[in-house]
C-alpha positions as CSV (number, residue, x, y, z in Angstrom):
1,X,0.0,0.0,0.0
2,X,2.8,2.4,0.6
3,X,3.9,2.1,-3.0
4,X,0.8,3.1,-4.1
5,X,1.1,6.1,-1.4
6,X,4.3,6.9,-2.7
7,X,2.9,7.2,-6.3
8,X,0.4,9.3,-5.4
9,X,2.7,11.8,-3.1
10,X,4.6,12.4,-6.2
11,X,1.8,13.6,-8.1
12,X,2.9,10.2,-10.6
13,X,-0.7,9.7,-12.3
14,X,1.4,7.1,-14.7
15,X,3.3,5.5,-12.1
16,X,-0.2,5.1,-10.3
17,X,-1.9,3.6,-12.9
18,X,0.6,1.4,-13.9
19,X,0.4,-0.2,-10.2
20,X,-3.1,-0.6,-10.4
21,X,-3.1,-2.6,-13.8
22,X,-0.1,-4.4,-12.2
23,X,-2.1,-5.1,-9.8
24,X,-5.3,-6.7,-11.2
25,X,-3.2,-8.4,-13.8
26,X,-1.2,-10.1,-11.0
27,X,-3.4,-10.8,-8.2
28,X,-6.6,-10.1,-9.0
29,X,-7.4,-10.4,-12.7
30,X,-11.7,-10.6,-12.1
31,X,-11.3,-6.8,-11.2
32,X,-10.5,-6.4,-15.2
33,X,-14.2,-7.5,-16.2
34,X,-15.8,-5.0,-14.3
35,X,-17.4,-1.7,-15.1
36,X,-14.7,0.3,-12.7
37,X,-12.2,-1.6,-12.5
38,X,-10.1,0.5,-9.8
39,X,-13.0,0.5,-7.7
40,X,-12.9,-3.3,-8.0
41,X,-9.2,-3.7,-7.1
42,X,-10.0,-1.7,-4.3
43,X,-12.9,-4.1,-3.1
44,X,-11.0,-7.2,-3.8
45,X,-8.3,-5.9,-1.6
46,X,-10.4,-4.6,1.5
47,X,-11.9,-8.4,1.0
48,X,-8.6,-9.7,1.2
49,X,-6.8,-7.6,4.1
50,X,-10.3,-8.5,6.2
51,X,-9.6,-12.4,5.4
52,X,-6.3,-11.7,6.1
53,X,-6.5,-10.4,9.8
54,X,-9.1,-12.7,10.6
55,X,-7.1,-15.9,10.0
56,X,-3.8,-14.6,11.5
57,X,-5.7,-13.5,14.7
58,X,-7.5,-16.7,14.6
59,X,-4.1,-18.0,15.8
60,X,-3.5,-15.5,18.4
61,X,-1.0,-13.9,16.0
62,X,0.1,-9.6,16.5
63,X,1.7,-8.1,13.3
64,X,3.4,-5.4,15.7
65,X,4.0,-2.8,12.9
66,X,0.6,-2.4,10.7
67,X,1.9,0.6,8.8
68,X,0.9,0.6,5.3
69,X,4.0,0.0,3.7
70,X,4.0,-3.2,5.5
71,X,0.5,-4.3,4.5
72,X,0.8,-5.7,1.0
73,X,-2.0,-5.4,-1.8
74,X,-2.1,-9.2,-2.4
75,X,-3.5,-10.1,0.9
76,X,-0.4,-11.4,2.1
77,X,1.8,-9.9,5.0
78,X,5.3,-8.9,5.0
79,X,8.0,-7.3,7.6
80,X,7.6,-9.8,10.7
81,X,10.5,-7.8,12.8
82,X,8.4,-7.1,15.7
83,X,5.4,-9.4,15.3
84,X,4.6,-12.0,18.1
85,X,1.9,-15.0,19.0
86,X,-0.4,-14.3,22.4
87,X,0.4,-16.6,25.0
88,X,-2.3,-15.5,27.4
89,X,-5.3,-13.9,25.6
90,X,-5.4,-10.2,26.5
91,X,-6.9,-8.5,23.2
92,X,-4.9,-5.0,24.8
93,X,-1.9,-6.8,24.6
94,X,1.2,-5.6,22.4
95,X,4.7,-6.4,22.4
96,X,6.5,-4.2,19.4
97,X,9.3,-1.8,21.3
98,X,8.1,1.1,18.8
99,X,4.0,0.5,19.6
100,X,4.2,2.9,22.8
101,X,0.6,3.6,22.7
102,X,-1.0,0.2,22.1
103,X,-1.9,1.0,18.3
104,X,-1.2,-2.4,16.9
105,X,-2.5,-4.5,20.0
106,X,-4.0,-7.5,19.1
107,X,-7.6,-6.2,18.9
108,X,-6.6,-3.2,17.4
109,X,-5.7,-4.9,14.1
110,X,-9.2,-4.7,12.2
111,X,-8.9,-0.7,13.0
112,X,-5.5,-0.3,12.0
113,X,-6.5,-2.7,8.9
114,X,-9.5,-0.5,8.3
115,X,-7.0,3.1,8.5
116,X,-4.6,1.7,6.2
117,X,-6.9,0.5,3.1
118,X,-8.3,4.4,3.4
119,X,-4.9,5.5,3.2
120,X,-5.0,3.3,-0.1
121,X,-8.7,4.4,-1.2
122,X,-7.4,8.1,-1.1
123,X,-4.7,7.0,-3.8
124,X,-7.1,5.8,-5.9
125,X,-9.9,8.2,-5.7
126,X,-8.8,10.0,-9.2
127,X,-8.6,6.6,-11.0
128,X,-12.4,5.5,-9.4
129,X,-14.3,8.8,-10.4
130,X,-13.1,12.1,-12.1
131,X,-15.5,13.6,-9.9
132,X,-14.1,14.0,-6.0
133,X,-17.6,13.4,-4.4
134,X,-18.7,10.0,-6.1
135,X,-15.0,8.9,-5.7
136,X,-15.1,10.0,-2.4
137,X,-19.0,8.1,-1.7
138,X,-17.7,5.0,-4.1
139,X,-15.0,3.9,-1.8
140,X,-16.2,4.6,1.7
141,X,-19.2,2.0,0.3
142,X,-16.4,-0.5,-0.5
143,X,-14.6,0.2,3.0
144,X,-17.8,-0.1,4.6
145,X,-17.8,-3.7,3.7
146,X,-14.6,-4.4,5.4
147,X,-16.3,-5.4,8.5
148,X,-19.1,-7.6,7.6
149,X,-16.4,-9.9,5.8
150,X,-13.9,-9.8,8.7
151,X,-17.1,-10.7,11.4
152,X,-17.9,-13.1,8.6
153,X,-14.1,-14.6,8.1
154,X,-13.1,-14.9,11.7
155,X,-16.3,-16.0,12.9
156,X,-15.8,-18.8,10.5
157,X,-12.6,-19.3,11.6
158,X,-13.2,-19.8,15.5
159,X,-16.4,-22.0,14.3
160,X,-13.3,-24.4,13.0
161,X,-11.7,-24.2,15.6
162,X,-14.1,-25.3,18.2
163,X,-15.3,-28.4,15.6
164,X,-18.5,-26.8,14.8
165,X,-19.6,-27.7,11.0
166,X,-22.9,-26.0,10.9
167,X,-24.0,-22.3,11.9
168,X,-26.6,-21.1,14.4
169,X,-26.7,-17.3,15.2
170,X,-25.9,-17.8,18.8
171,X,-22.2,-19.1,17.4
172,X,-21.2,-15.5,17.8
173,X,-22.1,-14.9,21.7
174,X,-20.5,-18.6,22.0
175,X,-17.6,-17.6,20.7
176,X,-16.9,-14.0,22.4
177,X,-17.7,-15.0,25.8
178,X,-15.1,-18.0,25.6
179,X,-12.8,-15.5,25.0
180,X,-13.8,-13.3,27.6
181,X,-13.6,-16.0,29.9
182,X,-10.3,-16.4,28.7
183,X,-8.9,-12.8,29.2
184,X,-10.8,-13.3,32.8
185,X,-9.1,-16.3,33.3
186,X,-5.3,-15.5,31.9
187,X,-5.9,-18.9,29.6
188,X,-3.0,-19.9,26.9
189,X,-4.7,-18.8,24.0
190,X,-3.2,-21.6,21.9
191,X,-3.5,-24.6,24.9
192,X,-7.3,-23.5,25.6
193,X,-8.1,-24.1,21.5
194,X,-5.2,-27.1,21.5
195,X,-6.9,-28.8,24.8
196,X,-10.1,-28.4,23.2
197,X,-9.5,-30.0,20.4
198,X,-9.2,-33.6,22.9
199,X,-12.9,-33.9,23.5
200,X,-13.7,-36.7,25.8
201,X,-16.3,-39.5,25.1
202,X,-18.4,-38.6,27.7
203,X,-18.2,-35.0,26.9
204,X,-16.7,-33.6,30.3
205,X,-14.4,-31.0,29.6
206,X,-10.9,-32.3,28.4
207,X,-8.0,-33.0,31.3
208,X,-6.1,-30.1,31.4
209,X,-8.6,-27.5,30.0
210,X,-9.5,-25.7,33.6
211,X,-5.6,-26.0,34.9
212,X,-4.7,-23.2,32.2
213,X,-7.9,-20.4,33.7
214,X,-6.8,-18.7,37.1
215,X,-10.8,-18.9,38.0
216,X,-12.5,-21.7,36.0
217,X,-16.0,-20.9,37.1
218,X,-16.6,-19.4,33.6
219,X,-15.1,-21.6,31.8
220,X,-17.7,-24.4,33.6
221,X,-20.6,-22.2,32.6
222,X,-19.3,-21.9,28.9
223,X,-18.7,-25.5,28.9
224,X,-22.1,-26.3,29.2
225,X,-23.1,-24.2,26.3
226,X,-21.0,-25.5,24.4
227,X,-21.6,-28.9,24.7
228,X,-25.7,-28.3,23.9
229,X,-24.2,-26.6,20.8
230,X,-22.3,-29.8,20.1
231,X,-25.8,-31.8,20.0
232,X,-26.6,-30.1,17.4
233,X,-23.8,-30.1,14.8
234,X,-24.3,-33.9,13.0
235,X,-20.4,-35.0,13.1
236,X,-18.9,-37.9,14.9
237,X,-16.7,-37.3,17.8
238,X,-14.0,-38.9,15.9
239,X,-14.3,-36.2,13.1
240,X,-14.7,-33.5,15.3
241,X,-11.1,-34.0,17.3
242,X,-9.6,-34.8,13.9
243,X,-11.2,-31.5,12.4
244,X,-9.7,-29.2,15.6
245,X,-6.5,-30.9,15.5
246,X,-5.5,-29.5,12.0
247,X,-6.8,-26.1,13.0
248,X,-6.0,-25.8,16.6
249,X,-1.9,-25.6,16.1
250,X,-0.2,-28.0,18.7
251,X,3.2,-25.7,18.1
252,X,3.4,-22.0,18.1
253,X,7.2,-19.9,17.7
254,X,6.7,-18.9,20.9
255,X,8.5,-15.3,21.7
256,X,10.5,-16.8,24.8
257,X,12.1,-19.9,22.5
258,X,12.4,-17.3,19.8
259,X,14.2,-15.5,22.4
260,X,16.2,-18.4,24.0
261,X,17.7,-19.6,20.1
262,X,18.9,-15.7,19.3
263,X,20.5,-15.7,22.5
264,X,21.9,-19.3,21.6
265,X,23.2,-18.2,18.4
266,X,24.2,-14.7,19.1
267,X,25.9,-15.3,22.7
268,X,26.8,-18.9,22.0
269,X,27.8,-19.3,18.0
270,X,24.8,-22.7,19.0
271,X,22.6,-23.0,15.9
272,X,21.3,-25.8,17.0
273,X,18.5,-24.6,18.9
274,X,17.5,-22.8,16.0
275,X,17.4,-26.0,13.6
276,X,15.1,-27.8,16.2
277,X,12.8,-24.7,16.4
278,X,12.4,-24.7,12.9
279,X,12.1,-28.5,12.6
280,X,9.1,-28.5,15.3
281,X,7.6,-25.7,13.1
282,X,7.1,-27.4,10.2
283,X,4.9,-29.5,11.5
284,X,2.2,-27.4,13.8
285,X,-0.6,-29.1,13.8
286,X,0.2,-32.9,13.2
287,X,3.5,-33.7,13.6
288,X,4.2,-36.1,10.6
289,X,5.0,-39.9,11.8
290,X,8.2,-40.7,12.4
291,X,9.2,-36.6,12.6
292,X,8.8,-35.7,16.5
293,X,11.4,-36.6,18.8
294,X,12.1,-36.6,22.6
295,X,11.7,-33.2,24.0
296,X,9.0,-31.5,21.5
297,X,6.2,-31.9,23.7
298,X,8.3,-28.7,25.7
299,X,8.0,-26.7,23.1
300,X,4.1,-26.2,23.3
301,X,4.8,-24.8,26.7
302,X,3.7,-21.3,27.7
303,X,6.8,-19.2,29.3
304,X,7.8,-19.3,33.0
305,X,7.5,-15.8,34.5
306,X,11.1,-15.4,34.3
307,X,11.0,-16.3,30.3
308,X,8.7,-13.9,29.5
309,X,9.1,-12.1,26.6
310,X,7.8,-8.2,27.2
311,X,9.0,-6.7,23.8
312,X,10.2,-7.3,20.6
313,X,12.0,-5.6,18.4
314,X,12.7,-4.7,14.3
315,X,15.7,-6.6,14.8
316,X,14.3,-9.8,15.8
C-alpha cells in the first residue's frame, strides 16, 4: 500500500496507474471484467486484508508494525521484525518496542486494517471517479464492507476451531464470551483451543482445559453451552477432534524460545536450537510420523515468569 502512497505523493498519475493494472493483472485479474475496475481492485483488496487479519488473529498472531508499507496489496503480510503470538489472551496486549501507545494491540488490528486501506482508497480516488464526491461516496461504500467480511471470516474461523460444521446465530455470543472467559481467566490462547481439540467420550471437559484459567468458574458455565451446541452439529466425535486438530496448532514460535535460540546463536555461536525450532515448526498441527522426537512436547509450553518475553523488536 505504501507504494501506491508513494505514487500518489509524487503527483505520478502514470506510475499510479501502472500499479493498479499491475495489480489486477497479478493478483486479481476478475477486477478487469468489471465496469470500474479500480473500484474493483479496491474491493477485492479490502476483501482480502479483512480475510487476512481474521485468520492470523485466529491463531493468536500480533503483526506489531501495521503501517501501510508493510501491508501488502495481495493479501499477504510482510515485515515480521516485531510481530509475536499471544500466550495468554489479553486483546490489549502488544509487544512491538516502537507501539508505545498500544496501536497495533492485538484487537486493534481490524482498526488499524481499516485506517490503512483508506490511506489506499485516497490514492485511488482520481482513477475511481473524475469527480471528487462520487470517488469520495464509491470507496467509503467498499470500505464499509470491510467489517461484515472480517465478522464473517473470523467468525468462520473460531467455528473451525471449536469443531462446529454448521451455523446457528448464537455461534457468535458462544464464541466472544469464551474469549472473555479467557482474558478473565489469563488462559494460553493456543492450549485452551489445542486442549479443546481432545474432546472426551463422555463429553466432560478435556483434562487439562480448567488448569490453564486462574478462575474456571466461567469456563464451567461456557462449557455447558457448548456442549448443547455440540448436540446439534451432526459429526462424529472422531471427526470433530480430527477436524480441531488440523486447526487448533499444537506448536506456536513462541517469543520466549524465539528468544532463547537468538540468544543461543548470538551469545553462543549454537545454531542448534535454532534448527530444532524450525524443525518443530514445520509440523504445527500434526506432527508427521516418524518426525517428532524426545523433547518437543516442551515446546508447546507457555513461558515461565522469568521467560517472559515483554518486547520485541525490528531486529528480531
Amino acid at each position: 500500500m505504501g507504494t501506491f502512497q508513494y505514487a500518489a505523493a509524487r503527483g505520478d498519475a502514470e506510475a499510479l496507474v501502472g500499479l493498479a493494472e499491475h495489480v489486477i493483472a497479478r493478483h486479481f485479474p476478475a477486477a478487469a471484467d468489471a465496469d470500474n475496475r479500480y473500484l474493483a481492485l479496491f474491493d477485492h483488496v479490502v476483501r482480502a486484508q479483512a480475510r487476512l487479519v481474521a485468520h492470523w488473529m485466529s491463531l493468536g498472531f500480533i503483526h506489531g508494525v501495521m503501517n501501510t508499507d508493510n501491508m501488502a496489496i495481495s493479501g499477504e503480510t510482510i515485515d515480521y521484525g516485531p510481530c509475536a503470538f499471544l500466550d495468554t489472551y489479553d486483546p490489549a496486549k502488544e509487544f512491538s518496542s516502537i507501539d508505545e501507545l498500544g496501536r497495533y494491540a492485538f484487537g486493534n488490528q481490524p482498526r488499524v486494517a481499516v485506517w490503512n486501506l483508506a490511506r489506499l482508497a485516497e490514492t485511488l480516488l482520481p482513477l475511481i471517479d473524475q469527480n471528487p464526491d462520487r470517488a469520495v461516496a464509491a470507496a467509503q461504500e467498499v470500505l464499509g464492507g470491510f467489517k461484515q467480511v472480517f465478522e464473517e471470516a473470523h467468525l468462520n474461523r473460531m467455528r473451525a476451531k471449536l469443531g462446529l460444521t454448521t451455523e446457528v446465530p448464537e455461534d457468535a455470543g458462544l464464541v466472544e464470551d469464551l474469549l472473555e472467559a479467557m482474558r478473565e481467566g489469563e488462559a494460553d490462547f493456543t492450549l485452551t483451543f489445542r486442549n479443546l481439540s481432545r474432546l472426551p467420550a463422555d463429553e466432560s471437559a478435556p483434562a487439562g482445559l480448567a488448569d490453564l484459567f486462574s478462575d474456571p468458574r466461567r469456563l464451567e458455565v461456557w462449557y455447558d453451552r457448548y456442549k448443547a451446541r455440540l448436540l446439534q452439529d451432526p459429526v462424529s466425535l472422531q471427526e470433530r477432534a480430527r477436524a480441531m486438530l488440523e486447526v487448533n496448532p499444537r506448536f506456536i514460535p513462541r517469543n520466549h524460545r524465539i528468544e532463547a535460540v537468538i540468544r543461543a546463536a548470538v551469545d553462543d555461536g549454537d545454531y542448534a536450537p535454532f534448527h530444532d525450532l524450525v524443525r518443530v515448526l514445520a509440523t504445527p498441527f500434526l506432527p508427521t510420523p516418524g518426525s517428532e522426537q524426545p523433547g518437543d512436547a516442551a515446546y508447546e509450553a507457555p513461558p515461565r515468569p522469568d521467560e517472559e518475553v515483554l518486547r520485541t523488536f525490528c531486529g528480531t
